[in-house]
N, C-alpha and C positions, 0 to 999 in steps of 0.2 A: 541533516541526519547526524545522530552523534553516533560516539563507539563505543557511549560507555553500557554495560551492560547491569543486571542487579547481580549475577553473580561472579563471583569473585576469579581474577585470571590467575592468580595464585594456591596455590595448593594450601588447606588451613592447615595451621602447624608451622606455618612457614610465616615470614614475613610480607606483611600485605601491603606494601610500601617502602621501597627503598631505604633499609633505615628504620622501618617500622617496626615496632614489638610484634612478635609473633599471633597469631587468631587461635582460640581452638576451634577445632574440627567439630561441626553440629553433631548429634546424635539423631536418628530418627526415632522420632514422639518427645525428642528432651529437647534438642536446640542445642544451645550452649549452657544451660543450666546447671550441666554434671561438672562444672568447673568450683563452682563457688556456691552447689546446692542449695540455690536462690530461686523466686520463682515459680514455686511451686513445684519442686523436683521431688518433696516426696510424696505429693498426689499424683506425681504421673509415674511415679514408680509403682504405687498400691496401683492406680489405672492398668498399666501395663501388665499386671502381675496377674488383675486380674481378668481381665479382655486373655488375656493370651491363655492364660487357663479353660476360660469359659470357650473362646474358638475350640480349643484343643474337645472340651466336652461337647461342644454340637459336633465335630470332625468325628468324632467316635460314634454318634448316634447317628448322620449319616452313613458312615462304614456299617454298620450293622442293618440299616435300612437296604444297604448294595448288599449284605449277604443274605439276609431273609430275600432280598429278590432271586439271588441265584438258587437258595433251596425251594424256594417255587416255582421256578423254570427245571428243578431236578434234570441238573445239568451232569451229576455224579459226583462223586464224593473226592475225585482225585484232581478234577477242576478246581472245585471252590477250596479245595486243602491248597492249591497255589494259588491263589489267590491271598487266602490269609497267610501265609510263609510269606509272599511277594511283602504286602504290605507290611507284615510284621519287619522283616531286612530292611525293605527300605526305611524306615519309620526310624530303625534303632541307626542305619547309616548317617539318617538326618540329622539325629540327634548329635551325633558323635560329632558331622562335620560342623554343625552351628556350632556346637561347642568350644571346639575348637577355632572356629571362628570369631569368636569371644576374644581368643587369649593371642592369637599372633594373623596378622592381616593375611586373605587366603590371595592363592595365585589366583590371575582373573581367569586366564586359559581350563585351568581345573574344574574353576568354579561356573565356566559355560560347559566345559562338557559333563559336570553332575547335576546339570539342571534338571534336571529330565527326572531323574533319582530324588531330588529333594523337593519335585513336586508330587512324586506319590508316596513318599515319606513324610508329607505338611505337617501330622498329627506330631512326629516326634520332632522336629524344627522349632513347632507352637511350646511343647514341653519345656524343649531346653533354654527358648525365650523365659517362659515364664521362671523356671529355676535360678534362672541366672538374674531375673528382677529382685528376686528375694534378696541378694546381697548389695544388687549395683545396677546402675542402670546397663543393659545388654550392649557392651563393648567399651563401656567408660576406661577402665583398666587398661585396656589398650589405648586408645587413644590419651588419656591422663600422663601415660609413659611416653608419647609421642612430644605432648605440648611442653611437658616439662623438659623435655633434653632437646628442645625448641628454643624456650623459655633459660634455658641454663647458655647455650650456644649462643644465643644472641646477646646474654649475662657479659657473657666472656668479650665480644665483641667489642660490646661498648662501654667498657671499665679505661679508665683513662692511666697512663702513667703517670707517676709525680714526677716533675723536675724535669729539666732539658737532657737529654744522654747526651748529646756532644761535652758536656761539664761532666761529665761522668768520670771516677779516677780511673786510672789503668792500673792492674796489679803489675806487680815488676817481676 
């Protein structure tokens, strides 16, 4: 049996071998493409931009197909009015947290207990994916910020001094 495994026991960003130059962090649907925008990084950003768009427009016509069934079950008007309130809240919460999730890494804790929230909020989640394709791959910015003060840190590391310091003069 061996121990090695295919994924990595190092966190990317970090040094994937003692001494190693640092990895970047994959993206999901990019890989590591958004490093050196090779690869076909800006087909899977038009891809992305537009899959996340188009999900976001079938999620809308199924929403509409759940509310024509509640006006046909004439369940009353104060029902299906929370109904669309619910979804509309959650939809713009989703927005907000992906967003934000974009731009600085979320807590895991937080992010299990809004699960629940950002799964009946999908339609604004899928928006602010696609929004955020239009400029960059969705979370690149962050992570590019990580590999580079990775990439600088490990600079510093292994820059060597000139000369012996034991020869070094002493000021008097």
């Amino acid at each position: 049996m061996s121990d090695k495994t295919d994924t990595p026991s190092s966190p990317a960003g970090s040094p994937g071998d003692p001494g190693g130059a640092p990895r970047p962090e994959p993206l999901r649907l990019f890989g590591t493409t958004w490093v050196n925008h090779d690869n076909g990084y800006p087909a899977r950003r038009v891809g992305v931009a537009v899959g996340s768009l188009a999900a976001a427009v079938v999620s809308c016509l199924v929403l509409r197909f759940a509310y024509q069934g509640l006006r046909i079950a004439d369940i009353g008007s104060f029902v299906t009015l929370l109904v669309i309130v619910m979804f509309a809240i959650c939809s713009a919460l989703a927005f907000g947290h992906t967003w934000e999730a974009f731009r600085k890494r979320p807590d895991p804790e937080r992010q299990a207990s809004l699960r629940g929230l950002l799964a009946i909020g999908f339609v604004g989640s899928l928006l602010a994916y696609f929004f955020r394709s239009l400029t960059e791959a969705p979370g690149e910015k962050l992570h590019r910020e990580g590999y580079e003060a990775a990439r600088q840190r490990f600079e510093q590391r292994t820059t060597r001094r000139t000369g012996n310091p034991s020869k070094k003069r002493r000021r008097s």
